[in-house]
Every structure is written in C-alpha cells, then in structure tokens.
N, C-alpha and C positions, 0 to 999 in steps of 0.2 A: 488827090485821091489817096497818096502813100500816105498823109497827114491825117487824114481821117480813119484808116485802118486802124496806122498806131493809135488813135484815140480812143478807139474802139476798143480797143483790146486794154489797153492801160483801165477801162471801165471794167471792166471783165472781172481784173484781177482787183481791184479795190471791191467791189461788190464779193467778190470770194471770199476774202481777208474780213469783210463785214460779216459775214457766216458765220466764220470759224470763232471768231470771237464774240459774237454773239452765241455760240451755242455751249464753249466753253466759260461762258459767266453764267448760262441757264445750271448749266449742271452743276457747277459751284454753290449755286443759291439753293439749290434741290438736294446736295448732299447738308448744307449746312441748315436748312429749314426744312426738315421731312414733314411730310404731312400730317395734320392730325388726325389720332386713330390708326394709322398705319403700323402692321406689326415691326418689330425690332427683330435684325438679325442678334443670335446669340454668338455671344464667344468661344469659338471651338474648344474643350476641355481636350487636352492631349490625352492618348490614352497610354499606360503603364502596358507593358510585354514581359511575358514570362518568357524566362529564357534558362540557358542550364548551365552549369558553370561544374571543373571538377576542382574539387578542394577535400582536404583533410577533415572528415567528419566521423564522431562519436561511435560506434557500434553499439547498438539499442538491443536490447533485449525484453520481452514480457516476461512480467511473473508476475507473484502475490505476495504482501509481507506474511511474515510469520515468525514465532517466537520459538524455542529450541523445547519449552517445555510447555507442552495446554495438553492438560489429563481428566479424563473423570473419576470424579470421586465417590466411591460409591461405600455403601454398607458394610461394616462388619460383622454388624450381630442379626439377628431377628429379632424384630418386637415390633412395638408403636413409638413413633419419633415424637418424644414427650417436647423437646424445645428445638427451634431453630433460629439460630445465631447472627447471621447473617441473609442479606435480599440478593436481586440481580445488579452488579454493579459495585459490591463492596469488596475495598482494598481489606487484605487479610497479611497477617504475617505466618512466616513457617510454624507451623505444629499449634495455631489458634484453631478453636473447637466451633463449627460450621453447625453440626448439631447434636443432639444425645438423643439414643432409644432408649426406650420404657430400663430402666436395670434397675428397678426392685428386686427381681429374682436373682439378679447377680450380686445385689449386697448382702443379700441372705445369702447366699453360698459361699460369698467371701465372708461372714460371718463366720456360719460354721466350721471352714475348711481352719479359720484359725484359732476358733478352739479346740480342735482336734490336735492341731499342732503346738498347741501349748500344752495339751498334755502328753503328746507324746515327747516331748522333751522333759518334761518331769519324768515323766518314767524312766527316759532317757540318762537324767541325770541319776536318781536314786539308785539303777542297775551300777551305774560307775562306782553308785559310794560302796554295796553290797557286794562288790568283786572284787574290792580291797579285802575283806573280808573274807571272803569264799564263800557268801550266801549267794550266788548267783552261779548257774550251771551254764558253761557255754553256749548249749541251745537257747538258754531262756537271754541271751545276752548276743546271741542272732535275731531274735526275734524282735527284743524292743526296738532293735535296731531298725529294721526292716519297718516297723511302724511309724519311728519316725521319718526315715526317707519317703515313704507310701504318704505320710502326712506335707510332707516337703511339697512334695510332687502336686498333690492334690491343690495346696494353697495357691501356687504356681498356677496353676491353670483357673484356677477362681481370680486370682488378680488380671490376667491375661482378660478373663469373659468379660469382666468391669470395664479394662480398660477399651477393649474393642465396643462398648454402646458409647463411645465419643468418635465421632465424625471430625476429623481435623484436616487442617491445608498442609498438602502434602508441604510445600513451598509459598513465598511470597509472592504475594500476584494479585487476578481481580477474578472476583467470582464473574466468569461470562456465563452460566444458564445456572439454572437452578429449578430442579424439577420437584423436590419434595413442599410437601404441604403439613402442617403439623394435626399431631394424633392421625397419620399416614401411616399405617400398617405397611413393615417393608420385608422384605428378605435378604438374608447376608446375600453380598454382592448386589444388589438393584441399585442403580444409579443414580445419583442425591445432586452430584452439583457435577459443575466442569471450572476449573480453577486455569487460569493463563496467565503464565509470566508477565507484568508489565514493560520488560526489557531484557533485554538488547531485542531491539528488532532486526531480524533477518530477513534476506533472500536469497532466493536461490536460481541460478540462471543456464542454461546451456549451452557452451561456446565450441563451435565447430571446428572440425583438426585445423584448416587452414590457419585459424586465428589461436588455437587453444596453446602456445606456447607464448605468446603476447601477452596473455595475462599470467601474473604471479601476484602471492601471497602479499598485500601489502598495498597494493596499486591503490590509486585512488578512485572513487566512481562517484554520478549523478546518478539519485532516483527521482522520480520526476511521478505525480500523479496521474494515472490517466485523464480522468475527468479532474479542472482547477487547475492552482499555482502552486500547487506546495513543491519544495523542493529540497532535498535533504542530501548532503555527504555521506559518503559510506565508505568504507574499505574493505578487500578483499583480503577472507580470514581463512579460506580453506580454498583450495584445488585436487579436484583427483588425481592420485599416482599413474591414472591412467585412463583412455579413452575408454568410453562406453561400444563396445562391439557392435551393437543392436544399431544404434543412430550415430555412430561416427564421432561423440560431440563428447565433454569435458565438463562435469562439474562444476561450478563455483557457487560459492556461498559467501555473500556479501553480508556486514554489520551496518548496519545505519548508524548515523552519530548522534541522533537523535530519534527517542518514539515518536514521531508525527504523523503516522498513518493510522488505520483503522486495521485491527488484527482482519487478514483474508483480501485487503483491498488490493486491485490490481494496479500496479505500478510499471514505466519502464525505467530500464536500467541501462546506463551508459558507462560502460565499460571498455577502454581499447580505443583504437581509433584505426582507419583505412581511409584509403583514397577513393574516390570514388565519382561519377557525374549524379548530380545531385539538381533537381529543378529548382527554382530562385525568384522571386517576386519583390516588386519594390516593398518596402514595408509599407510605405505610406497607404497600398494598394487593399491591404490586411486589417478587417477591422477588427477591435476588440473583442469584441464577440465571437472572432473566426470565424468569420465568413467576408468571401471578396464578388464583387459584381462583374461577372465573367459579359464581353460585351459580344454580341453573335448574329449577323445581318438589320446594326443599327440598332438594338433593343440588349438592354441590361437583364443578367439573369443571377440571383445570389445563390453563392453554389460555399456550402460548406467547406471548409478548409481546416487540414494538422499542419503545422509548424514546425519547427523545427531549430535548429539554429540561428543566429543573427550575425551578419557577417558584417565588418566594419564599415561598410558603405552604406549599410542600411538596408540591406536587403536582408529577405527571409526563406531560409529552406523549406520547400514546402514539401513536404511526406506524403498527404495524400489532395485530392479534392483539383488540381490545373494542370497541367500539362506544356509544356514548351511550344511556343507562341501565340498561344491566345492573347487576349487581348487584355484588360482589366481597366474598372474607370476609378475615379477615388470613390471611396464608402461615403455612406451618405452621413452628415453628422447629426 
C-alpha cells in the first residue's frame, strides 16, 4: 500500500513537470511566431523633460536699429521742380543735387544784380581816379560808395536765390522716401525726400540701476534679429553720466560692426550678463522651425517656442513657449 502511494504521487509530480514545460515551449513558439495580422506592439519613444537650471546668461534687451543721422529734406525756394535726380532707394553722396526748382527768374535777377554791380564799380573806380584830382566832392565819393555796397549786397542775395532752387543731400546716405513728383509746384520748406545715413548702425537700449554700473564704454555685445538668424557684433560707444529719474534705468547706445539690419527693425540686444534660473530643454527636443511637441494626457501638442542660449551639453534656454517639467517628444522629421 506504502508502494503504491509513492507511485502515485511520483505520477503526480512527472505529469506537473509535463505542464510546465509544455506550456513553457507554447509561449516560446507564440513569442517567436506571432500570428498573422496581429497588431505589433511599438517601441516606447522616451520622452525629453524640461527642467531649469541656474547659469550665467546674457542680459537681453529690446530696441530698434537706427542710424545717428535720417532728415528730411525739404525746399528751399518756391516754384515748379523742373528735374529730379534721384528715385526711392538711391545711394547719394554729401552736397549731390536730389533735385532743381523752376529758377528762370533767379538767373534773370542774378543777371541783372550783376550788371548793376559791374557798373557800380566803374563808377566806383573813376570816383578814385577824380579824387586824386579834386574833381570829386566828398558827398558825391559817399555815395558811389554806398551804390556799390547796395550793388554788393543785392548780387549776394541773387546768387543765394540760384543757389537755394537746388535741392541737395545734406550728407551721404540712401534716399528712404521720396515724396516729390516732377513739374510739382512746391513751397519753400515742403518736404521733397528723407535721406538716411547708410552707417554706423545704432542702438539704443535701457539698463536698470542694479545692472547699469556693469556696463561701460567699450564692452562687447550680441544683436540678434527678432524674427530670423542674423546676428551681428556691436560695441558699447556711449553711457549716460547718469540715471534717468523718471524709470530708474541708464542709457546706452551701442554701434553695430556691421549694417545688417533694416533701418527701424526690432532687434534684441545682449549686453552684461547675470545669474539667473533659467528653463532648459534638450535641444534635440527643439525643431528648426521653433516649435517643440509638448506631450499632455498621452497626445502631442506643437506649441511655439524662443530660444535662447546653447549650453555645452546640448541643451537650449528656453525664453518663452515650456515651462519646467513637462514633458516633450522628438519633432517630427
């Protein structure tokens, strides 16, 4: 009976053992031959974390370029603008002629003013010879006098009328508008062109007391496009003697090393630098375009992104558009 138990049971346990490895070769054969048609699991894509980091970053500032000298140029005379010289767009040099009023009537008056003046120095001269002599009486030897300075005088202001019907650049630069049209009936002073220096480009930026003893004459800066990639060196050529009362803040006026901008474009400007917590994204996470795929209850969402810095590891300052710890998956290529 004890012989039969054990036999019993030694059955038991071979019949178990024929289970377990029969059920372990099914699923072997099942992982290795999946069925067809059967979807495929995917490969988890790990997701990217915004996170924040403090580090030594730029002080930024908004402005707009601009150039020390952009004037309009307007009229001198009255009449009809018989020619014009130049369009929208044209490089001009100091003191070239943009355009001319009608001045017929001023070469007739500089005509006459100088025949007048030619005889009044004859007469001028014959009174000298006549006073060697004593044929000339003091009064009458005040008076030619007096005619010819009166003739002086008058020529004077006839060359002056001539030369104000020529419209010329104040300075070298680019004509940016240009508002006359020809045989355009004008008035002295009515505005004809606007002339802008082609260079040095400038900005100008406002640096707060905390910071405003940081910057000096000389420092080096980044201007950076708003919209694009341009990006230009500049240095710092001026600083106020003193804080602005009204806003607390400081002057500066930076030189670009180069015109790359568009006269009025907005630009920021990096100047100085602070410490700061700054938010940080992998770069890989950042497409080209700026914009990153924020990931938000299992669904991707492409949310605008500014950048910022690049810091050796590959990561990117982010300015605006994420926030610390969301999530991000890679952009799509």
């Amino acid at each position: 009976m004890a012989l039969t138990c054990r036999t019993l049971r030694l059955h038991r346990a071979i019949a178990a053992a024929a289970v377990i490895v029969t059920a372990v070769a099914c699923d072997s054969v099942s992982s290795a031959t999946p069925a067809t048609g059967a979807p495929q699991p995917r490969a988890a894509v790990p997701a990217m974390v915004v996170d924040t980091l403090t580090m030594d970053v730029p002080r930024v500032y908004p402005s707009q370029v601009y150039v020390e000298r952009d004037v309009a140029v307007a009229a001198r005379s009255a009449g009809v603008l018989d020619s014009l010289f130049v369009n929208l767009g044209s490089v001009v040099r100091a003191g070239a002629s943009l355009a001319v009023v009608d001045s017929r009537g001023q070469v007739i008056e500089a005509a006459r003013a100088r025949e007048r003046l030619a005889r009044a120095r004859n007469a001028m001269q014959r009174a000298l010879e006549l006073a060697k002599g004593g044929g000339v009486t003091g009064v009458e030897s005040e008076q030619v006098a007096g005619d010819l300075q009166q003739a002086e005088l008058t020529m004077q202001a006839a060359e002056r009328a001539l030369v104000l019907t020529r419209v010329t650049a104040p300075f070298a630069g680019v004509v940016t508008a240009r508002y006359a049209r020809p045989q355009q009936l004008v008035a002295d002073g009515d505005t004809l062109f606007r002339v802008a220096e082609s260079g040095p480009q400038l900005v100008r930026v406002r640096v707060a007391e905390a910071a405003a003893r940081g910057v000096q004459r000389g420092d080096g800066a980044i201007v950076r496009a708003t919209t694009g990639t341009v990006r230009v060196t500049a240095s710092v050529v001026f600083t106020a003697p003193a804080l602005d009362p009204a806003s607390g803040t400081r002057e500066v006026i930076l030189q670009l090393a180069a015109p790359r901008f568009l006269l009025g474009e907005s630009v920021t400007v990096e100047v100085g630098r602070e410490r700061r917590l700054v938010v940080v994204a992998p770069g890989a996470a950042i497409a080209a375009d700026g914009y990153a795929l924020v990931i938000d209850a299992g669904r991707t969402t492409m949310r605008p992104v500014t950048v910022g810095a690049t810091l050796p590891d590959g990561r990117v300052e982010i300015v605006t558009g994420l926030v610390a710890g969301e999530r991000l998956a890679p952009p799509r290529r």
